[in-house]
C-alpha positions in Angstrom: 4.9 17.8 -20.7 1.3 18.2 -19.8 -0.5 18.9 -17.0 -1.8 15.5 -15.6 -5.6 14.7 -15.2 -5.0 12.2 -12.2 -3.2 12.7 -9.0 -2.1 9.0 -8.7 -2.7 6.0 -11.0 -2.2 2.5 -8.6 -1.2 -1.1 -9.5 -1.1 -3.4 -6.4 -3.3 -6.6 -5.6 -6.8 -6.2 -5.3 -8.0 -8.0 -2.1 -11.2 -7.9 0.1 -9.8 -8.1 3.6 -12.0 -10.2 6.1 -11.2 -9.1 9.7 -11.9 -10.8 13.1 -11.3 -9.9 16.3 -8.8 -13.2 18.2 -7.0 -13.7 21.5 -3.3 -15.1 21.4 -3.6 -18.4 22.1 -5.7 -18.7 18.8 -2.5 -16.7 16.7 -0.3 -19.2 18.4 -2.7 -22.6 17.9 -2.8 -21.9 14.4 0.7 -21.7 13.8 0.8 -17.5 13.0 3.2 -14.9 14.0 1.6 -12.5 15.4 2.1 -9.2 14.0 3.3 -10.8 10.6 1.5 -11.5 6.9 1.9 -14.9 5.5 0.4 -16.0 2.1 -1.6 -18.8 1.6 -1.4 -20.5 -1.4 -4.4 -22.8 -2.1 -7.8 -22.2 -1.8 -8.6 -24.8 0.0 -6.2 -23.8 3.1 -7.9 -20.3 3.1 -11.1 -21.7 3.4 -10.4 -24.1 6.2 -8.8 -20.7 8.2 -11.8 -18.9 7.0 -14.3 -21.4 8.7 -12.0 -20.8 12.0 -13.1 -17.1 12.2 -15.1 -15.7 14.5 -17.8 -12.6 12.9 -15.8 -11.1 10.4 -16.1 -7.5 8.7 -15.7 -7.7 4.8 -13.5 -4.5 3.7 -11.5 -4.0 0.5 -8.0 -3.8 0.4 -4.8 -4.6 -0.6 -2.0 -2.1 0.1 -1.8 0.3 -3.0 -5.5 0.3 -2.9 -5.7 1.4 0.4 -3.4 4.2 -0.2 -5.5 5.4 -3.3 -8.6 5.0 -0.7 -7.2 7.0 1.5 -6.2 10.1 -1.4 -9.4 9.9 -2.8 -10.9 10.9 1.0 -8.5 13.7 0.9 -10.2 14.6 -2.9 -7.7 13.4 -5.0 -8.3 12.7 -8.7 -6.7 8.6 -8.8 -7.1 5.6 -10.7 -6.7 1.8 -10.1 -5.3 -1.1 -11.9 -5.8 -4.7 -10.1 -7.2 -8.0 -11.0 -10.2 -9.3 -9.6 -12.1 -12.8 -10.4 -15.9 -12.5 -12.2 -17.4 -13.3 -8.8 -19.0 -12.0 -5.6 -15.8 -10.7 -3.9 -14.6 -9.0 -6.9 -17.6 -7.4 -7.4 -17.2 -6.3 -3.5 -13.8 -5.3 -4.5 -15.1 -3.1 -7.5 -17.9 -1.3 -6.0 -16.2 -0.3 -2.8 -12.9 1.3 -4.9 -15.6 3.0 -7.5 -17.6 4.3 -4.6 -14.6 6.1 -3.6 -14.8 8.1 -6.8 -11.9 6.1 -7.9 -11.6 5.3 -11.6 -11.0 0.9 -11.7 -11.2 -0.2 -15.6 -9.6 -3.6 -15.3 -11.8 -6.2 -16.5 -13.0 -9.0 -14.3 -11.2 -12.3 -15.1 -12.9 -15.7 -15.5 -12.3 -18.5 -14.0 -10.7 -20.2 -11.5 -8.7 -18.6 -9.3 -11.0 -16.3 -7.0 -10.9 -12.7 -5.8 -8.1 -12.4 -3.6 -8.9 -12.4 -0.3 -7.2 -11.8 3.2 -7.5 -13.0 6.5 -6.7 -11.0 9.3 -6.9 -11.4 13.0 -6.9 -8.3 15.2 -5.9 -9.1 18.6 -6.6 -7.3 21.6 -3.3 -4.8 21.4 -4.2 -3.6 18.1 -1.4 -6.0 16.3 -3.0 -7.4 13.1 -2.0 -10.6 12.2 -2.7 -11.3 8.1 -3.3 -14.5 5.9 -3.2 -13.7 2.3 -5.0 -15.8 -0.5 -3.8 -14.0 -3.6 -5.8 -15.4 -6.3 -6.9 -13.8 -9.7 -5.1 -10.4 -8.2 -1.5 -12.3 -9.2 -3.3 -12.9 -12.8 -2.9 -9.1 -13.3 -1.4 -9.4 -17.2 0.4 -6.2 -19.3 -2.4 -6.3 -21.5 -4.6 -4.9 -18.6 -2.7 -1.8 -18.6 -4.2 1.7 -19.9 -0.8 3.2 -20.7 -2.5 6.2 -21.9 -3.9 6.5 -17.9 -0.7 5.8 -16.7 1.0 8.8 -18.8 -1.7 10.8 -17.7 -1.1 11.0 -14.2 1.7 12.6 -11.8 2.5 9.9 -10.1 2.7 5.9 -10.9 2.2 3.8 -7.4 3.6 0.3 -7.3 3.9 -2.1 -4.4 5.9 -4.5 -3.5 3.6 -7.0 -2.7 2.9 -7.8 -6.6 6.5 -8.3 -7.4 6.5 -11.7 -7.4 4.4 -13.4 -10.3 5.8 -12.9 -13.3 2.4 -11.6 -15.1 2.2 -8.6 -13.0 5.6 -8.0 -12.1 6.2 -7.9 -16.7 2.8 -5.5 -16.0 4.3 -3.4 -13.7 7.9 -2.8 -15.5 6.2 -1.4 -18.5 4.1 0.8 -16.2 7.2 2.1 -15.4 8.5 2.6 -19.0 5.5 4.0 -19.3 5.0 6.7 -16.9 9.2 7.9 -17.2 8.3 8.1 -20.9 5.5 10.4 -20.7 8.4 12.7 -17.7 6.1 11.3 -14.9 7.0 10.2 -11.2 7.5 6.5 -9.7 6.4 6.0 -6.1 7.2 2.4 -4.6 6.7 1.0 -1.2 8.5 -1.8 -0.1 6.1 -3.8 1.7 7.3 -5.8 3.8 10.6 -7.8 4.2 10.4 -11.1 3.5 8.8 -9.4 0.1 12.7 -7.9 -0.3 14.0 -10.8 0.4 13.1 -12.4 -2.5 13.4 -9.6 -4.8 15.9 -7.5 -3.6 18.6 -7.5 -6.5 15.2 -6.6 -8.7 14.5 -3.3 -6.5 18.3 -1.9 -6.1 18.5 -2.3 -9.6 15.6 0.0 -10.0 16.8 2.1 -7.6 20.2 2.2 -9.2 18.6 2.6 -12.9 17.1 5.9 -11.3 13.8 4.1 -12.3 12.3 5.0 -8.6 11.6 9.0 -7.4 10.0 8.3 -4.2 10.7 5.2 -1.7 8.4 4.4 1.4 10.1 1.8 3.9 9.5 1.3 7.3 12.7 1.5 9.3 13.1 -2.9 9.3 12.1 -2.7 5.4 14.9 0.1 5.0 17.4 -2.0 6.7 16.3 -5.3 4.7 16.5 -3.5 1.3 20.1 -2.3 1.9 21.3 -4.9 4.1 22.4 -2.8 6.9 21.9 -3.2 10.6 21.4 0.1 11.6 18.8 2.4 9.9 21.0 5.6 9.9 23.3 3.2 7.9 20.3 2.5 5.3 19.0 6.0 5.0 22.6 7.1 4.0 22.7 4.0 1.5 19.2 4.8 -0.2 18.7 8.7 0.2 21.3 10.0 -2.7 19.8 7.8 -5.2 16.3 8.8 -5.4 14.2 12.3 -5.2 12.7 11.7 -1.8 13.2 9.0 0.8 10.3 8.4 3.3 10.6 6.2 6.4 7.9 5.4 8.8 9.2 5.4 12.2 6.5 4.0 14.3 5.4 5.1 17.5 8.8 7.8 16.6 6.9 9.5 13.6 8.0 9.9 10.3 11.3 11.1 8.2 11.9 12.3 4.6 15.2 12.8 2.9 15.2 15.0 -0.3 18.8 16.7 -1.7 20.9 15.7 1.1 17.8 17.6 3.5 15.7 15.4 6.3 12.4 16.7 7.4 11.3 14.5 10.7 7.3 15.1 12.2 6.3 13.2 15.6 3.4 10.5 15.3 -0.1 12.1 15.8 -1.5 11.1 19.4 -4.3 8.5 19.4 -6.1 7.8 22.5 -6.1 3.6 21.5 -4.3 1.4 19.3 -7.1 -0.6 17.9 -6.1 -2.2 14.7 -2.5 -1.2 12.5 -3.8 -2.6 9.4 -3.0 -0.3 6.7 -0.9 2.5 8.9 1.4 2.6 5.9 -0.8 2.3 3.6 -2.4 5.6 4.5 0.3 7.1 6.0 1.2 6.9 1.6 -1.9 8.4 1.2 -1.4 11.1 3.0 2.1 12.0 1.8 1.4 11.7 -1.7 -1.7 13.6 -1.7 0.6 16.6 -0.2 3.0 16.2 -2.5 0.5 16.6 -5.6 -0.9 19.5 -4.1 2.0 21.5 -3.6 2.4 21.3 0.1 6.1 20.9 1.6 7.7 18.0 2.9 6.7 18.6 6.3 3.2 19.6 5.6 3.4 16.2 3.5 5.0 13.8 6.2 2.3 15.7 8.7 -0.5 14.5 6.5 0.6 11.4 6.0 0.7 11.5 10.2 -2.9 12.5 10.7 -4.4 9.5 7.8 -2.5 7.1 9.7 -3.4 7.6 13.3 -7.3 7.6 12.0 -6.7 4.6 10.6 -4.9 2.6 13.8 -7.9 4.1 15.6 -10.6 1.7 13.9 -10.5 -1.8 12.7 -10.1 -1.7 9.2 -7.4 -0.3 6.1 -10.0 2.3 4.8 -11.2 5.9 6.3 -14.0 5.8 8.7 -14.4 9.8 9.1 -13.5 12.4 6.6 -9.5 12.8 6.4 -10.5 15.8 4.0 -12.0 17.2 7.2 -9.1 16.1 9.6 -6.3 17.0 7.3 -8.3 20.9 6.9 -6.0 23.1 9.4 -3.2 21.7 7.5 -4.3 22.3 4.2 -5.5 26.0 5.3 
């Protein structure tokens, strides 16, 4: 096997996240729960919410592109596959990942439907509250794929999120063929829950195919996937069947499980909660770049620590400062 040009190659939805600051009352009018993501599935509906908004902030996102954001701060070598539409968001959505120093090759697609775009309300307790118009990012077809980019890098990063067309979920199964093939690592986050509740025979039987190395799951994701009402439960469920189990515990830290071995870190201390969008998202980010630089678990789970209380401390999925510079003392 040869030594791999790219830390991390992504596929996940390519989104431009549109933030606003809202009070409670206007989560509750307009029929949200607060804390929670729910798509939107016509244009039309996202426009209507979008006219709602007070001054927004135009950011790039989606959840494996944050994470690959976030590596590429830390100076990793990644790549990006995602669909965008041949329009002005994409083109937001393309320069912003490419400024990062972040290889993105997928063509632009034409035509109706556009850049996928998300809506989020940040209330005054930090809780982000999302509204998801997919678009051309659930377009994402196999023939997108540069397998020979995929074999080339140490890890593949899939997300849950895209699971459920069936264009980029076919897409992301032969990533997966792919990168075992070329003796390469899968990395997969789960999302969210109501994501595993739709496609959770599909993910235990990757995790049962030993198709998955690494998981990331939040503690009510962990529980979701395995159907177990107490997270010690899930841990022992999931851990022996794949290389390394990572759980984000909130306000509690972090855990990871590797060969019967957990490694637990506290949460870094943040002086304010402004905005959770993207926690995990980095909190990936920072993980994964340890682990492709030859860092230990806890020197791993620590990193992952550090990216994700910068990020709660803004409003916003992407680095404001330099993590490079943050993450330094543990680094050495």
């Amino acid at each position: 096997m040869t030594q791999p040009t790219y830390d991390v190659v992504a596929i996940g939805n390519a989104i431009v996240d549109i933030l606003a600051h809202a009070d409670d009352d206007f989560i509750a009018d307009n029929g949200m729960t607060k804390g929670a993501m729910q798509l939107i599935f016509s244009p039309e509906d996202a426009d209507a919410l979008y006219a709602k908004m007070g001054p927004g902030q135009e950011v790039s996102g989606g959840s494996a592109a944050n994470t690959i954001a976030g590596m590429a701060t830390l100076g990793g070598k990644c790549a990006f596959i995602g669909q965008v539409a041949d329009d002005q968001l994409g083109q937001v959505f393309a320069h912003d990942i490419r400024a990062s120093g972040i290889r993105f090759d997928t063509d632009a697609r034409a035509g109706s439907p556009t850049t996928g775009r998300c809506l989020i309300f940040v209330t005054p307790d930090g809780q982000r509250t999302m509204n998801t118009f997919l678009g051309a990012s659930h377009y994402l077809p196999e023939a997108a794929l540069d397998r020979a980019l995929i074999a080339d890098a140490a890890y593949l990063y899939i997300e849950g999120y895209l699971w459920d067309p069936e264009e980029p979920r076919a897409a992301m199964r032969a990533a997966i063929e792919v990168a075992k093939a070329a003796g390469r690592k899968v990395a997969f986050t789960t999302s969210a829950e109501f994501v595993i509740d739709r496609h959770r025979a599909d993910f235990q039987a990757l995790i049962d195919g030993g198709l998955i190395d690494l998981i990331f799951a939040n503690e009510a994701e962990l529980m979701c996937l395995t159907e177990c009402d107490d997270v010690e439960a899930a841990i022992a469920k999931i851990a022996p069947k794949v290389e390394t189990l990572v759980v984000t515990l909130s306000e509690k830290g972090a855990l990871a499980v590797r060969g019967g071995v957990r490694t637990t870190v506290a949460a870094e201390p943040i002086d304010k909660v402004v905005d959770t969008t993207g926690a995990g998202d980095l909190f990936a980010a920072g993980f994964l770049y340890g682990q492709t630089h030859g860092v230990d678990l806890e020197t791993s789970l620590k990193l992952g620590a550090v990216c994700a209380a910068e990020i709660i401390s803004h409003v916003g999925a992407r680095p404001q400062v330099d993590l490079k510079a943050l993450a330094g003392p543990l680094l050495g």
